[in-house]
Structure formats: C-alpha cells, structure tokens
N, C-alpha and C positions, 0 to 999 in steps of 0.2 A: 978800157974795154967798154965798147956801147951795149946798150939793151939788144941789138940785136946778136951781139957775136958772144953772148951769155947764155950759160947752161942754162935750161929751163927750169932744172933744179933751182937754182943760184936763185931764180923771181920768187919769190912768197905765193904772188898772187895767182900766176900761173901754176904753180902747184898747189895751191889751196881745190883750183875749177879743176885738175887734174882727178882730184882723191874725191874729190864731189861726185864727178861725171862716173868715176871708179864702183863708187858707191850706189848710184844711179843705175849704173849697166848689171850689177851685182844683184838686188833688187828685180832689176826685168827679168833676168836668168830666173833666179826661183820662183819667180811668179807664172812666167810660162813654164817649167815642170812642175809646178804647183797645178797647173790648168791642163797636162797630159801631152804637151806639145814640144818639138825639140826647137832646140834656141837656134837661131841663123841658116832657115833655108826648107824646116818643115812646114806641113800645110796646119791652117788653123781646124779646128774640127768644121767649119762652115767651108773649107777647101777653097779658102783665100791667105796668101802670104802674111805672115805677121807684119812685115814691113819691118823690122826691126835692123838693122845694117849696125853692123862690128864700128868701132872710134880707135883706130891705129894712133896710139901719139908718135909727136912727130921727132925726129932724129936733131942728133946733135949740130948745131952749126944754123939750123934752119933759121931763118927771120919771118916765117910765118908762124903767127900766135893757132895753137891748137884748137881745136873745135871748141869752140862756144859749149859751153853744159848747162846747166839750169844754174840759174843764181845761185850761190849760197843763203840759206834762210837765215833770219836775222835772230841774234844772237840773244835779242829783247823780243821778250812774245809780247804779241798785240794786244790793247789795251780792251778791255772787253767795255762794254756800257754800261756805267753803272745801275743798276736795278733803280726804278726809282720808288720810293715806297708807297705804300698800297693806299691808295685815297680812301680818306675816309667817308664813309657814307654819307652823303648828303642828306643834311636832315630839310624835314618837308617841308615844301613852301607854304607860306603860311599857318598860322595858328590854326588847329581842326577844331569844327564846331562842337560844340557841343549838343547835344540830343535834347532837346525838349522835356521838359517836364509832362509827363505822359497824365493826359486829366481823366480827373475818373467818368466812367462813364455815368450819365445819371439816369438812377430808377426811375422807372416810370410812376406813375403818382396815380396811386389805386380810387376808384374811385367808392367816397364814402356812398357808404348802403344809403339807398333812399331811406326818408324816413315814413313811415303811411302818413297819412293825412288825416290828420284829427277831423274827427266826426263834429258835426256841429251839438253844439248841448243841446238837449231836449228842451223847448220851451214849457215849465210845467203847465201843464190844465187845470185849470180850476174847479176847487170841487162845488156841483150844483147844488144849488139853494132851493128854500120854499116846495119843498117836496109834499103836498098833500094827498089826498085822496075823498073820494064817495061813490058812497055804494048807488048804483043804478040798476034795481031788477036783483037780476042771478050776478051782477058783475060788477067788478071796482074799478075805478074811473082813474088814474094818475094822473097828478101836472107838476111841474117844477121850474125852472126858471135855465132860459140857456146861460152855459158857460163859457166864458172868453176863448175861444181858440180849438173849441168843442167840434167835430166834425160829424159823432157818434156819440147815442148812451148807450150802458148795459144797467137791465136793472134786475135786482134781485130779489126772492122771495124766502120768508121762512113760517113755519107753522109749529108754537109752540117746541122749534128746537135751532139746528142753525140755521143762517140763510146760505139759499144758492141760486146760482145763476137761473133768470125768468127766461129773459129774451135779452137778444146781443145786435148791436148795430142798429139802434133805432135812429131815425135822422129826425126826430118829430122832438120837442120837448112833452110828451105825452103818450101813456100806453091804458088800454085797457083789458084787465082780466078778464078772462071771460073761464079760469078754472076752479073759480070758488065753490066753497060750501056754507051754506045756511047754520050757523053755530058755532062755526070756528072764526079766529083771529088771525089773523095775518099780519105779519113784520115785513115792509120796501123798505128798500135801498136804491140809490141811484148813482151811476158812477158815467166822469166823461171821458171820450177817447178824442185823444190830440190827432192830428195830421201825419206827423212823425211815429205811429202809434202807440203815444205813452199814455197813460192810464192815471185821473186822477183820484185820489182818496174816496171811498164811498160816502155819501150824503148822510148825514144824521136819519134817524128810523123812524118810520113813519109805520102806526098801529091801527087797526081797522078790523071789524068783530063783525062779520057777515050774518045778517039774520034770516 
C-alpha cells in the first residue's frame, strides 16, 4: 500500500497536524463567545466578518494531505539567556586627593603701646656764689656772682624770723632794697632759675643791720 492509498489515521504525522489544527479551531470557538460573537458567519461587534472559515478533514481514499495547521510547538522550551551577573561597580579612576592641610589663619600682630618719650634730665643750676651786700642811704645794695646755665634769680628776704620770697625773675646778678628799716637786720638768700625751669639750692645767708 503507498502513502497515498493510506488511511489518514494509519500516518502519525498527519494525525498529529489533525489534533493540533482540532485544538486550534477549539480555542478560536471559545475565544469568540468569550468576546460575545457567534462562531462561523456572525458579525464582529465592529460589523466586519470574523473571517474565521470551518477545516472539513478530508475523506478516505483522498491523496491530498489536509490543510496545513500551525506547526506543532516543540517539545523543548526555548533556551532563555542566561542572566548575566550584575557588574560590579567600578571603582574610581584614580586615587582621590586628599584635602590640604587647612593653615591657620594668622592673628594680626597688635601693635605694642608707644612708649612716651623720656623727658630730657634737667641740667642742674648751679647754686650762686659771693652773695654780698651795703647799705646805701634808706637801701641795701646786693650782688652775687652769675651761675652756669642761670637764666633767672629769685631772692629772698627774712627779719629776725624765716625767710621768704623778695623779688622773682630778676635777669641782672644784682637787686636793691629799697624796703628797709633803720635798726633792723636782714637775712638774703639768692637762688638761680635754669632754662628748663628748675631751680637751684639757695646761696649761703648773707646778714646786714640797717642803721
């Protein structure tokens, strides 16, 4: 018997695509009343044909092979891709600087207190020498001798008690009384004034008895 004068049953192959295509048409059918539509010749809800047409197998004796159906799927599921594992993070390029040593800031630099300025030292004055005196008249006469650096004398007068200031600022090495009295005594003193106005020791005492 050839392939072609064989029951369709009888091929493997051809009943394998038969129970496929079976299973295929099976599927359509619930999927269009699944979707509200009747199978072979209703309208779609958009009132266009499904398109869907009936698969008559074919009669005994035939030598034409039955409609073609979808492949059979294959029996080995497809290999999926393996994942591949997760990269690990790149570490940074190059080495990261480091941060500077942070410098202190520097204070400002107070400035030292002036200091005043020293006074020059007083040159001392010398105390006047040769202090004498004579009576002229109603009046007594002084003289004395200048002192180094003497600008001024003051001279002094006392009567029988202390002495005190006569006359101040004289620029002469000489002064005369003219406030005496006839029976009394009189005690001079004679003192010099420097530049810088310092003031030297009074002169030894000089005594004189008005008559």
């Amino acid at each position: 018997m050839t392939d072609q004068t064989k029951p369709w049953w009888a091929d493997r192959s051809r009943r394998v695509r038969l129970e496929i295509t079976g299973i295929a048409l099976a599927i359509v059918v619930v999927m269009s009343f699944l979707a509200g539509t009747n199978f072979g010749g209703g309208n779609s809800p958009t009132g266009e044909p499904t398109g869907v047409a009936e698969a008559s197998p074919p009669g005994f004796g035939q030598g034409t092979s039955p409609v073609q159906g979808p492949t059979a799927p294959s029996i080995y599921p497809a290999s999926s891709p393996s994942p591949s594992p997760a990269a690990s993070p790149t570490s940074p390029q190059g080495t990261p600087r480091s941060n500077p040593t942070a410098k202190p800031t520097p204070r400002p630099t107070s400035n030292p207190t002036p200091r005043p300025t020293p006074r020059p030292t007083a040159t001392p004055v010398s105390t006047p020498t040769g202090l004498s005196g004579d009576q002229t008249g109603k009046h007594v006469d002084l003289t004395w001798q200048a002192s180094a650096g003497a600008v001024a004398y003051d001279v002094y007068r006392g009567e029988g008690g202390g002495i005190t200031l006569l006359a101040k600022g004289l620029t002469k090495t000489g002064y005369r009384d003219l406030t005496v009295t006839a029976g009394v005594t009189y005690s001079y003193q004679v003192s010099a004034i420097g530049s810088n106005g310092s003031q030297s020791p009074r002169s030894r005492i000089f005594t004189i008895k008005v008559v």
